[in-house]
C-alpha positions, 0 to 999 in steps of 0.5 A: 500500500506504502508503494502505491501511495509513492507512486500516486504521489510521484505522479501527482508531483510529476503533473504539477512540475510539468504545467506552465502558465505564462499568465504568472501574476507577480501581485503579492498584495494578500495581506493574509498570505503574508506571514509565518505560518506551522504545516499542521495537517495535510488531507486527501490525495489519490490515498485519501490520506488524513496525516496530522503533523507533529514535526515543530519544524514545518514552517512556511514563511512568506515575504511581500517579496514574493518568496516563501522560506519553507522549513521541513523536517517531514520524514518518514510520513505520507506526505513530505512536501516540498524540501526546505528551501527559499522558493518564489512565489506567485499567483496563476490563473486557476480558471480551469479549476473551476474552484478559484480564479487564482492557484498559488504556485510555489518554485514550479508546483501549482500548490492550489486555491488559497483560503484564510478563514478563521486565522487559518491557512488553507491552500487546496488542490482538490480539484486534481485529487490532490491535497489540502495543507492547513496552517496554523500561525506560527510563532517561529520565525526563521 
């Protein structure tokens, strides 16, 4: 079952790297994005995976400036996202989702529609039976 999950998650990993969109909109005006947030769970997938994380180190920083720090010691779990690093980030159009008018995508992977909602962030890629990764503030910083 461990192999298949690896393999949904490879080819999930493998479509997201291998869209591009000229259409990047470089705004980096949501304020609520803007910030230091804790990865504390992550859900669906072609596995269905519902996976708390535990790790402290799951920070993902995001600057005005269109970058986003991300700290992850996620190993050994379902889900290990991307690897820790200082990424770009940036705002493509999510029409043909049919969920958002905008994707954020970070490095080369469209994460998904981006939601804050009760101090909460929420980024979803539902839409291609991918994940859905929730935040919480984080008091770290790096």
């Amino acid at each position: 079952m461990k192999i298949l999950k690896s393999i949904a998650l490879l080819f999930i990993f493998a479509v997201f790297i291998s869209c591009n969109s000229d259409d990047d909109n470089a705004n980096m005006d949501n304020p609520d994005l803007v910030a230091t947030w804790k990865l504390v769970k992550v859900t669906g997938g072609i596995g269905g995976i519902n996976q708390d994380i535990s790790q402290e180190n799951n920070i993902w920083q995001f600057s005005q400036n269109g970058t986003v720090h991300i700290g992850n010691d996620a190993t050994g779990q379902d889900y290990t996202g991307l690897a820790t690093g200082t990424y770009n980030y940036t705002y493509v159009n999510g029409e043909a989702s049919g969920m958002c008018a905008e994707v954020l995508k970070v490095g080369t992977a469209q994460l998904g529609c981006v939601t804050v909602t009760d101090g909460k962030l929420y980024i979803s890629n539902n839409f291609v039976d991918g994940f859905t990764l929730e935040f919480e503030p984080a008091a770290l910083a790096f």
